[in-house]
N, C-alpha and C positions, 0 to 999 in steps of 0.2 A: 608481551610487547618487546620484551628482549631482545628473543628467538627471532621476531620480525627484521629489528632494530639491524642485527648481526649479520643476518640471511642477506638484504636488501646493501650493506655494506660490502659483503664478500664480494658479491654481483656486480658492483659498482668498482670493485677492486680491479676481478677480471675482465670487465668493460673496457677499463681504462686501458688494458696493456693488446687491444683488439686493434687492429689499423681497418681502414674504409677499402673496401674493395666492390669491383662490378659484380653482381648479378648473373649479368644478361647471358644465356645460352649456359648458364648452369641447373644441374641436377640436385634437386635438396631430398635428401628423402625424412620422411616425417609424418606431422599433419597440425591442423589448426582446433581440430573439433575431438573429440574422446569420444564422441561415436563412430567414426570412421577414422582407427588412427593407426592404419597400414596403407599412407600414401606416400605422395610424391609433389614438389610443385619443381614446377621448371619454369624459368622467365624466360618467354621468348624474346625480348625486348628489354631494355634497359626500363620500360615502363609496364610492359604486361606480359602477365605470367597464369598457368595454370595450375592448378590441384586438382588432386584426384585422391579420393579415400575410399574405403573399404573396412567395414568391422561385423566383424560375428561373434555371439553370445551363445552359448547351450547352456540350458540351465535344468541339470538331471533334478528327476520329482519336481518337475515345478507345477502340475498339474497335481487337481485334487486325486488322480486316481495314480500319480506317483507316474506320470510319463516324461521324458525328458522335451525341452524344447529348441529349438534354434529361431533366433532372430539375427536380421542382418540389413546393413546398411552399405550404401553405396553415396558416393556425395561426387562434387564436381564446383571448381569454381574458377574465378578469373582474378585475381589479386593483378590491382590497378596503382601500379606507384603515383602516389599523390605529392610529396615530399619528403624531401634528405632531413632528418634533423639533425647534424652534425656529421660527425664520421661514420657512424655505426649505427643509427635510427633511421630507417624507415619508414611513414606513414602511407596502408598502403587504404584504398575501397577497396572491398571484398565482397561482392556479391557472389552466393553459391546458391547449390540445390542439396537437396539430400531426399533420398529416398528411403525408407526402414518398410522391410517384411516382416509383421508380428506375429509369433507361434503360440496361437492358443490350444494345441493339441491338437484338433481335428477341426479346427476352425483357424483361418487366417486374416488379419488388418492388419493396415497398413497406416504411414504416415509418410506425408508427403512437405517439405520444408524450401522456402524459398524465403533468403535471407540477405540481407544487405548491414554491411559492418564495417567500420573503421577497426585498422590493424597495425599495432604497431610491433613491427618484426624489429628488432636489438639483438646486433652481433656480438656473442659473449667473447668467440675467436673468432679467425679471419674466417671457420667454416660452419661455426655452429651459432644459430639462432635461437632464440625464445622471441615467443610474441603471444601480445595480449588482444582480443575482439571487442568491443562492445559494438552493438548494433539490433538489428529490428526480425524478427519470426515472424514469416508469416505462416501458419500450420493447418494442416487441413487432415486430420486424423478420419478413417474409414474402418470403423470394428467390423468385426465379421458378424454372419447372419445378415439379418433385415434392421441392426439397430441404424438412427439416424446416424449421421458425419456430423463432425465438428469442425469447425473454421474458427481458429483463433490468433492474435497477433498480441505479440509479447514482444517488451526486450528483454535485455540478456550483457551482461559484463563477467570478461574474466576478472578473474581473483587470483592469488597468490599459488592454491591449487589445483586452479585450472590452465592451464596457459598450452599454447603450442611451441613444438619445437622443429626444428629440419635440421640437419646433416647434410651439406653442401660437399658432395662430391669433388674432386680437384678436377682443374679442367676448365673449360668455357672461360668467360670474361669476354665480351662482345664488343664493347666501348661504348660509350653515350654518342 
């Protein structure tokens, strides 16, 4: 509880010394999700903006007969500024997709994600973010062979160790 206590104080330290700046027609690079998190979001607009991720996994002997595997994701979304909350809080919608290829050795499935989240992106400097999702799955998982698909819908909240971040290029600032 300490380590919480301490951590969430630091953050609020360096918060504090962040000034409000625009957005718009800036380059973040980053991501929101830890399955695709070689992206980028860029706001076209002082209100919307896009993401794009990408992640790849190989995981040697991961099959029973000791073969290596690759799985990979691809995502895509539209972060909708919904409100300022102060200088440096953002609340944004975030609806995205995500696509994942699953390597079962000489079989492949897939899953298929379409998700809708509240986000709230917090400038720790004038260039660097963290933000946290919670929101709704909806998942439509296809194993490979002839077994059936699955459709299922979850939610989903970050936590403390899961959160996104972006790297905001210098540059852009578009105006409201």
């Amino acid at each position: 509880m300490k380590k919480i206590l301490f951590i969430t104080l630091v953050l609020g330290l360096v918060a504090s010394a962040a000034s409000a700046h625009d957005t718009a027609k800036r380059l973040g690079l980053g991501f929101n999700t830890t399955d695709s998190p070689l992206g980028f979001r860029y706001w076209l607009s002082p209100k919307l903006g896009l993401d794009v991720g990408f992640g790849i996994r190989v995981d040697d002997n991961a099959t029973p007969t000791g073969e290596s595997t690759t799985d990979w994701s691809i995502s895509g979304g539209l972060p909708i500024n919904l409100l300022k909350v102060g200088d440096r809080v953002n609340m944004h919608f975030l609806p995205w997709v995500q696509y994942t290829s699953l390597d079962f050795g000489d079989e492949t499935g897939s899953v298929f994600d379409i998700v809708a989240a509240l986000e709230f992106e917090v400038f720790v400097t004038n260039d660097l973010s963290v933000s946290a999702t919670q929101g709704v799955d909806f998942q439509m998982f296809s194993p490979p062979g002839d077994a059936d698909s699955e459709t299922d819908i979850s939610t989903f909240g970050a936590n403390l160790t899961e959160f996104g971040v972006h790297y905001y290029l210098p540059g852009g600032g578009g105006g409201e």
